[in-house]
C-alpha positions as CSV (number, residue, x, y, z in Angstrom):
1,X,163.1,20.2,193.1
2,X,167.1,20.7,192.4
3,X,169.0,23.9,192.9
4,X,169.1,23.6,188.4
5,X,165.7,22.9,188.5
6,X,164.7,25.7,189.8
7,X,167.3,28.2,188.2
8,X,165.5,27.5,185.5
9,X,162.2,28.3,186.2
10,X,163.7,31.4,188.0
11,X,165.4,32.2,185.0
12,X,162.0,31.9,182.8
13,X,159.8,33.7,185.2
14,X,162.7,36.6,185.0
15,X,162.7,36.8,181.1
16,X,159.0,36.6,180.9
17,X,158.9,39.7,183.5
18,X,161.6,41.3,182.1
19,X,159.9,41.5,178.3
20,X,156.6,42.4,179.5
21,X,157.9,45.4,181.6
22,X,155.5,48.3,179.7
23,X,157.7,50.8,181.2
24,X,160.3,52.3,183.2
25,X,159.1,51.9,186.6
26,X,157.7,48.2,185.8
27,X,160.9,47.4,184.6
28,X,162.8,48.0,188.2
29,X,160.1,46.5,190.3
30,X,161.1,42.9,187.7
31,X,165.0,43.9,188.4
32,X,164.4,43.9,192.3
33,X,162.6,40.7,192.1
34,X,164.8,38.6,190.6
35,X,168.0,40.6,190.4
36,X,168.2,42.6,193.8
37,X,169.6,42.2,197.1
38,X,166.5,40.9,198.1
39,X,165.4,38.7,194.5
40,X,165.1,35.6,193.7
41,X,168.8,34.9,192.1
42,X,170.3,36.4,195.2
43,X,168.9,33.9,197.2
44,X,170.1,30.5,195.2
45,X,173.5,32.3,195.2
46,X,173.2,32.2,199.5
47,X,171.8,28.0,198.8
48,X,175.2,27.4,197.0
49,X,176.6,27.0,201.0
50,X,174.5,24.1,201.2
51,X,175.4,21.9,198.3
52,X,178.0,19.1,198.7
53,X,181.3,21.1,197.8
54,X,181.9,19.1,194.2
55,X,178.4,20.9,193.1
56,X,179.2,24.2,194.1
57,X,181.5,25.2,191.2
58,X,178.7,24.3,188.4
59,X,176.0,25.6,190.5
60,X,177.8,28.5,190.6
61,X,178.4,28.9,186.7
62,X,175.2,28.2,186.1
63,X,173.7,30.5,188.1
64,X,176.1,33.6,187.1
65,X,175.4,32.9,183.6
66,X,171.6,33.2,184.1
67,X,172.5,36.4,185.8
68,X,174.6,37.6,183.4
69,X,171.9,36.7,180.4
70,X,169.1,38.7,182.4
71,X,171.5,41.9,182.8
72,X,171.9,41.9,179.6
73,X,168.1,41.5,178.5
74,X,167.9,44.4,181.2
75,X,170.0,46.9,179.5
76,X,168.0,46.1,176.4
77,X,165.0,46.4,177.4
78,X,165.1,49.7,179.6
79,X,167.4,51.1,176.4
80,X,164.2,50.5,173.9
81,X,161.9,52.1,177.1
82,X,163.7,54.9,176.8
83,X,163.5,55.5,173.4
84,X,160.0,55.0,173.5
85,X,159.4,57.2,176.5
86,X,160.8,59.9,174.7
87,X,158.3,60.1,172.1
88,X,154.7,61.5,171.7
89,X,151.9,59.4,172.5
90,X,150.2,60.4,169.9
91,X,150.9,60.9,166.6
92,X,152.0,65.0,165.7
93,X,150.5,67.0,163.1
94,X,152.8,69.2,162.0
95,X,150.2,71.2,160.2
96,X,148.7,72.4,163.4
97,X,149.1,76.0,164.6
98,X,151.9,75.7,167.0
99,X,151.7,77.5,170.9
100,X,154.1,80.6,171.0
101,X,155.5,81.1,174.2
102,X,156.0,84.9,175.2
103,X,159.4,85.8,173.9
104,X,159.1,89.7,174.3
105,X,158.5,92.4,173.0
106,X,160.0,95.3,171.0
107,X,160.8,98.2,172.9
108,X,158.6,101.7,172.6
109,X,161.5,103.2,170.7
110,X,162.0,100.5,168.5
111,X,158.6,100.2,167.1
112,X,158.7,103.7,166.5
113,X,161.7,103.6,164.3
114,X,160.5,100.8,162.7
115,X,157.6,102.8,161.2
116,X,159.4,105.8,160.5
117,X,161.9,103.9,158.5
118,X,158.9,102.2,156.8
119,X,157.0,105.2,155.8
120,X,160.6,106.5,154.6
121,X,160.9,103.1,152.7
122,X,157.6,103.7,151.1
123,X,159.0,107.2,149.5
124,X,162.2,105.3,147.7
125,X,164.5,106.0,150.7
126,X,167.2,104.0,151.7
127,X,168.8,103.3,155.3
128,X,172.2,104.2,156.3
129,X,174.3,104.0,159.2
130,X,177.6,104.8,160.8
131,X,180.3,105.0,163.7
132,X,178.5,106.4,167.4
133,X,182.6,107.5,168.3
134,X,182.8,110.5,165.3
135,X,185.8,113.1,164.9
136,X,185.4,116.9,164.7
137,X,185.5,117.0,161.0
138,X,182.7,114.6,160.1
139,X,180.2,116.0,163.3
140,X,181.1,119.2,162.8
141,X,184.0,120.7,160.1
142,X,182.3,119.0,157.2
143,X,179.0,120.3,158.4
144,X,179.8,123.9,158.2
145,X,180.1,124.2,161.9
146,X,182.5,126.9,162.8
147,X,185.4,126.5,165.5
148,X,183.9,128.9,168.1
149,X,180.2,127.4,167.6
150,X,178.8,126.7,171.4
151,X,178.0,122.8,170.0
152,X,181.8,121.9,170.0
153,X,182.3,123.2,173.4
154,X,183.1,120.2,175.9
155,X,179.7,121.5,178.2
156,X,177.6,120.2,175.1
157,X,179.8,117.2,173.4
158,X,181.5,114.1,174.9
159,X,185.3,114.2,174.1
160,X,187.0,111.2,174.5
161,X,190.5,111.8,176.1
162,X,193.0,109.6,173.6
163,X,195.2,110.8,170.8
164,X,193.1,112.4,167.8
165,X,190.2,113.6,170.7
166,X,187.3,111.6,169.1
167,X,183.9,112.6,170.4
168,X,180.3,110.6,170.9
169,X,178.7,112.2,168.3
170,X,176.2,114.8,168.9
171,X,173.7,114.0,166.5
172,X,173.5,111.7,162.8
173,X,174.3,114.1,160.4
174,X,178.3,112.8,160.4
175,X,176.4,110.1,158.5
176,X,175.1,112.3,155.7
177,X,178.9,113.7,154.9
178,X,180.2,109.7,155.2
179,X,177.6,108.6,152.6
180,X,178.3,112.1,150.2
181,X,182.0,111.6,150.2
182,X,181.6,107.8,149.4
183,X,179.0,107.9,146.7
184,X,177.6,111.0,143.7
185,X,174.3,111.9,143.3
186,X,171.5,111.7,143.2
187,X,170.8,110.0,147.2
188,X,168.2,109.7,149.3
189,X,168.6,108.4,152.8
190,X,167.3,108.3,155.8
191,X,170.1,107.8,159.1
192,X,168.6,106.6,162.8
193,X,170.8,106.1,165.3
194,X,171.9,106.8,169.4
195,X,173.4,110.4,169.2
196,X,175.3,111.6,172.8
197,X,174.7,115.2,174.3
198,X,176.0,116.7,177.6
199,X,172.5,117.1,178.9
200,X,171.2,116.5,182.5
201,X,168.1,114.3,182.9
202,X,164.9,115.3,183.2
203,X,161.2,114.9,182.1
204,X,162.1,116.0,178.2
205,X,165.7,115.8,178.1
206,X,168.8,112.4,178.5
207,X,172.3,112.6,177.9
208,X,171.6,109.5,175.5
209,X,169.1,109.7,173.0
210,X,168.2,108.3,169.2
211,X,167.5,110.7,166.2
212,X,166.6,109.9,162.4
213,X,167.5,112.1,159.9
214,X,167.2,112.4,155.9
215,X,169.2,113.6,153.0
216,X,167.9,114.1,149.6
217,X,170.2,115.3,147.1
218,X,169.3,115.8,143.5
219,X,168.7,118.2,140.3
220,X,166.2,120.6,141.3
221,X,165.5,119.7,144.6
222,X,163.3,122.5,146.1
223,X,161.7,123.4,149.6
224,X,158.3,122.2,148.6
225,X,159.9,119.2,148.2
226,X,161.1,118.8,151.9
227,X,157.7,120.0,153.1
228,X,155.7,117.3,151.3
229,X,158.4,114.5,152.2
230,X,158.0,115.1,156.1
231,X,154.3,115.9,156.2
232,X,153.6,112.6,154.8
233,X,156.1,110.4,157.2
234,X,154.7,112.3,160.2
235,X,151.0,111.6,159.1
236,X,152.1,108.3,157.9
237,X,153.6,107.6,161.6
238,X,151.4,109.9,164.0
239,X,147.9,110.0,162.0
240,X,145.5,112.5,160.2
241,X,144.8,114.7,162.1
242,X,148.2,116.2,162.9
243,X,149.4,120.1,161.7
244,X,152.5,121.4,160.6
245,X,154.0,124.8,160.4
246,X,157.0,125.6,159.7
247,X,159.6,128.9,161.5
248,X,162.9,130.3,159.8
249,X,165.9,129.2,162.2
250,X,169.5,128.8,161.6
251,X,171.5,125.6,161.7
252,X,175.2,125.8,159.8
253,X,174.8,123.2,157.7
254,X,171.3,124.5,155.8
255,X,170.4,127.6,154.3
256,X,167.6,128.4,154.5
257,X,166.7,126.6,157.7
258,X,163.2,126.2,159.6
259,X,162.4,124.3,162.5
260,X,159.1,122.1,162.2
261,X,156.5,122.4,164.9
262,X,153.7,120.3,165.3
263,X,149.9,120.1,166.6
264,X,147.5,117.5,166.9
265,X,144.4,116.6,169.6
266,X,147.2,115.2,172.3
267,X,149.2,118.6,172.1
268,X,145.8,120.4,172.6
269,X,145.7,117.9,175.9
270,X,148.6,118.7,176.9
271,X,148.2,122.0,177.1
272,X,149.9,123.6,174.3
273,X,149.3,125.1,171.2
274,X,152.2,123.9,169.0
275,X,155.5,121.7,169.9
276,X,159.0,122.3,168.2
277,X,159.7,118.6,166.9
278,X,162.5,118.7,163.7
279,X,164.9,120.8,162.5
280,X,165.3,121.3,158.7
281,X,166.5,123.0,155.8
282,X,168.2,123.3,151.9
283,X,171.8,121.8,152.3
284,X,173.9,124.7,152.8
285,X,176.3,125.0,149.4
286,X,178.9,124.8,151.6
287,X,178.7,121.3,152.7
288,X,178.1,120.5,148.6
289,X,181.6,121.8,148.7
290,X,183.3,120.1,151.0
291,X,182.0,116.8,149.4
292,X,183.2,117.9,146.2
293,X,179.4,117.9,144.9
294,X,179.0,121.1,142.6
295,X,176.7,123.6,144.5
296,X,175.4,124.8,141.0
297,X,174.0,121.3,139.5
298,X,172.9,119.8,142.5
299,X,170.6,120.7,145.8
300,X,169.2,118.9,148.3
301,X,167.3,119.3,151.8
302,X,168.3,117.5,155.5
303,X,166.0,117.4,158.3
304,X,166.3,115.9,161.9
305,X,164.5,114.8,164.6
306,X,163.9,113.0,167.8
307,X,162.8,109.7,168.1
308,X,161.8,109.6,172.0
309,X,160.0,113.1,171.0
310,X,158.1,111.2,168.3
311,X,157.2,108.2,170.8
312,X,156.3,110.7,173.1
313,X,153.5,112.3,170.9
314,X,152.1,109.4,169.3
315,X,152.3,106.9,173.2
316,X,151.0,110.3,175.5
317,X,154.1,109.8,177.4
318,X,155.3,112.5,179.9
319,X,158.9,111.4,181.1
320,X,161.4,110.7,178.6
321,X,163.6,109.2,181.6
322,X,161.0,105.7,181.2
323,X,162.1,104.6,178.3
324,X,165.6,103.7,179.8
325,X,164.2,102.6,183.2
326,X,163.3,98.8,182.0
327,X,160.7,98.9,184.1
328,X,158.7,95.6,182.9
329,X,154.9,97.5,183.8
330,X,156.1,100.2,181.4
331,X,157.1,98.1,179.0
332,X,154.5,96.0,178.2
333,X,152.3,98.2,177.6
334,X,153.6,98.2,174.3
């Protein structure tokens, strides 16, 4: 048989391969067969030395053609494997339930805000927010705070040291006065939010911590008011069974004031009778004033309280300093 002759049936054997290749793998064994160093077109190039020397040059073409036509059908063919490799063997239904791959979870703290905002949500109360780096009149001159009060003293608050000596603010109320000098009565909102304190760290107490607090200013806005608004979030957010009481106290910014203690069957375990957990009170007319709200048409109420207190309650946790360890087997518990 001729050196043509059998190009040709090479050249078949290589397309018929070629085209049944079912996939990747198959498809390289057919490309060393006929196309590698050791394949079958190699080795009628090495023949060409052998042929009288006026053959050579259309042996040659011929055979480089072939080659060329199988590269070709080569490319195509391991192009359309790809393609095919690439999608399901079966057919998808896209109406199945789909498998959710862990992605996370919320942090203690955060599922606790979440539900205090809700139950806040639930009594027509919106959400507001503002700046964590305050200035001395909204965290504390607009509040009625005097100048000598301990709170301003730089062993209680972080001052920045730049021009205008802006401070982390010491707890949310800076929001209340924002939202009064931007908007008139009647509001109701509630403010979470990291507030900054020059505390050292222990079981109950961090130098970074989140509080929520709530404003509600209106016509006839009364104490009994306040007490029925926070006896519903905490039962709303802690349960039942919990008791509240509340003691006179004195903040600046609320006159009257009281502080809200709390019992429920995990304070009992704990050991104690009652636990201080929010501080509270009629907005004091003062604050009205420097709002430009008139003390004599409207009242109002403001409470606040810790967050990482309320987790603590409702979780049975011990050690405030957890929550900010990231500590994975503490975490997902939750």
């Amino acid at each position: 048989m001729s050196l043509q002759d059998r190009l040709s049936t090479i050249r078949d054997a290589a397309v018929s391969e070629l085209m049944g290749a079912l996939d990747l793998p198959a498809l390289e064994r057919s490309k060393g067969l006929f196309l590698g160093p050791e394949g079958r077109f190699t080795a009628l190039i090495k023949e060409l030395s052998a042929l009288a020397r006026e053959e050579r040059p259309l042996a040659g073409k011929a055979i480089n053609a072939a080659k060329q036509e199988l590269e070709a059908l080569l490319a195509e063919k391991r192009a359309t494997l790809e393609r095919t490799a690439s999608l399901p063997k079966e057919a998808a239904d896209f109406t199945a339930p789909g498998r959710r791959r862990p992605l996370g979870r919320l942090h203690p703290l955060t599922l606790v805000t979440e539900d205090i905002v809700r139950a806040f949500r639930r009594l027509g109360f919106a959400v507001a927010d503002g700046p964590e780096i305050e200035d001395e009149y909204h965290c504390f001159d607009a509040l009625n705070t005097p100048s000598d009060h301990p709170a301003r003293d730089a062993q209680d608050t972080f001052f920045i040291e730049t021009p205008g000596r802006p401070l982390l603010r010491t707890h949310t109320s800076s929001v209340q006065i924002r939202v009064m000098e931007t908007m008139p009565p009647p509001i109701r909102i509630v403010v979470p939010g990291r507030v900054f304190r020059r505390d050292n760290a222990d079981a109950t107490h961090n130098p970074t911590f989140h509080q929520i607090e709530g404003l509600y200013v209106d016509k006839g806005v009364t104490l009994g008011d306040l007490k029925g608004t926070v006896e519903a979030v905490f039962k709303d957010v802690l349960g039942d069974d919990i008791k509240l009481r509340f003691r006179p106290h004195y903040f600046s910014y609320t006159e009257p004031s009281m502080e809200i203690d709390f019992t429920n069957a995990l304070v009992k375990k704990l050991g104690k009778d009652w636990l201080e957990i929010a501080g509270c009170g009629m907005v004091h007319p003062k604050v009205f004033e420097t709002v430009a709200y008139d003390p004599e048409v409207w009242s109002g109420w403001a409470f606040g309280f810790g967050i990482e207190r309320i987790a603590m309650l409702r979780y049975g946790i011990t050690d405030i300093r957890l929550f900010y360890e990231n500590d994975t087997r503490f975490l997902r518990q939750f």
